[in-house]
C-alpha positions in Angstrom: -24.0 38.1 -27.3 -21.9 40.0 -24.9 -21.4 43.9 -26.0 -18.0 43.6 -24.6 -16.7 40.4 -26.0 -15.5 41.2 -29.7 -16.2 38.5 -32.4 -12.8 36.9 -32.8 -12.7 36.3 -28.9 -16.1 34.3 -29.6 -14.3 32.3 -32.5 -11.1 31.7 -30.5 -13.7 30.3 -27.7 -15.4 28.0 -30.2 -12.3 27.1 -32.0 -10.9 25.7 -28.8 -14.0 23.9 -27.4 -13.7 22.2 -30.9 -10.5 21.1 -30.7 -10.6 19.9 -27.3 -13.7 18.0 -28.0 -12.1 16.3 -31.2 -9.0 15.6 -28.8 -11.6 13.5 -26.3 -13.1 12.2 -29.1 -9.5 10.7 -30.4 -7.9 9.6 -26.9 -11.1 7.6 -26.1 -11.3 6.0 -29.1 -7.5 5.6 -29.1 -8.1 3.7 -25.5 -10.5 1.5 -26.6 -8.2 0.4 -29.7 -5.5 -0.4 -27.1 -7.5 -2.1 -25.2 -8.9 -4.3 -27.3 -5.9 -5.2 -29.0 -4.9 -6.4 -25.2 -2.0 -3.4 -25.5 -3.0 -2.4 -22.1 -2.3 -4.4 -19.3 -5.5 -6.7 -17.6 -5.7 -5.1 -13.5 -3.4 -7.7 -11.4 -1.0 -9.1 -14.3 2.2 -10.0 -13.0 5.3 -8.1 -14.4 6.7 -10.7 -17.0 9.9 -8.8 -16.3 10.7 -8.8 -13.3 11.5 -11.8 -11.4 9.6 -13.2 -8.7 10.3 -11.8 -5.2 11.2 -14.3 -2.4 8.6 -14.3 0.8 11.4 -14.7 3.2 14.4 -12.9 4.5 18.0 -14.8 4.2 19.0 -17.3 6.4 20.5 -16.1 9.4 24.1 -16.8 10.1 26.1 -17.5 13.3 29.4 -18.6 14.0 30.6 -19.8 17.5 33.6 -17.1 18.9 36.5 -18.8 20.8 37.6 -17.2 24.4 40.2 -15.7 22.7 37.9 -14.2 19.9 36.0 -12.3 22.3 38.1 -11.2 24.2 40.0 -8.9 21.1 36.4 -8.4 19.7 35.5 -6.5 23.8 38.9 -5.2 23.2 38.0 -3.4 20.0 34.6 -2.0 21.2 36.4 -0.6 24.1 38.6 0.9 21.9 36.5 2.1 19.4 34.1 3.4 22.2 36.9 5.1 23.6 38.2 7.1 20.7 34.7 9.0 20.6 34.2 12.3 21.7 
């Protein structure tokens, strides 16, 4: 024993290395109760909750512009592009 360790600071040491191997003990066992009362979930289950997720984008849209639709639509981008700084 260490001269300049005093007793209690021995106990304290041992008291703790107890408790913290009782708390392994407990969380393993704890685990393995989960687990094989299926609690946990299996590696690659599927989210019940949420919904599926769709493999594409949207469909893309397009609608033809008339002459006249164009032109006001330049008109706008030249104005908008000349109100900037």
């Amino acid at each position: 024993m260490p001269e300049h360790v005093s007793i209690s600071q021995l106990i304290g040491v041992a008291v703790l290395a107890l408790v913290t191997v009782i708390w392994a003990i407990g969380l393993i066992r704890l685990a393995r109760r989960a687990r094989a009362a299926g609690l946990l979930r299996p590696r690659g289950a599927v989210l019940r909750a949420m919904p599926d997720q769709r493999r594409s984008g949207p469909v893309v849209e397009s609608v033809q512009l008339t002459p006249e639709e164009r032109a006001a639509f330049a008109g706008l981008v030249r104005q908008f592009s000349d109100s900037r700084p």
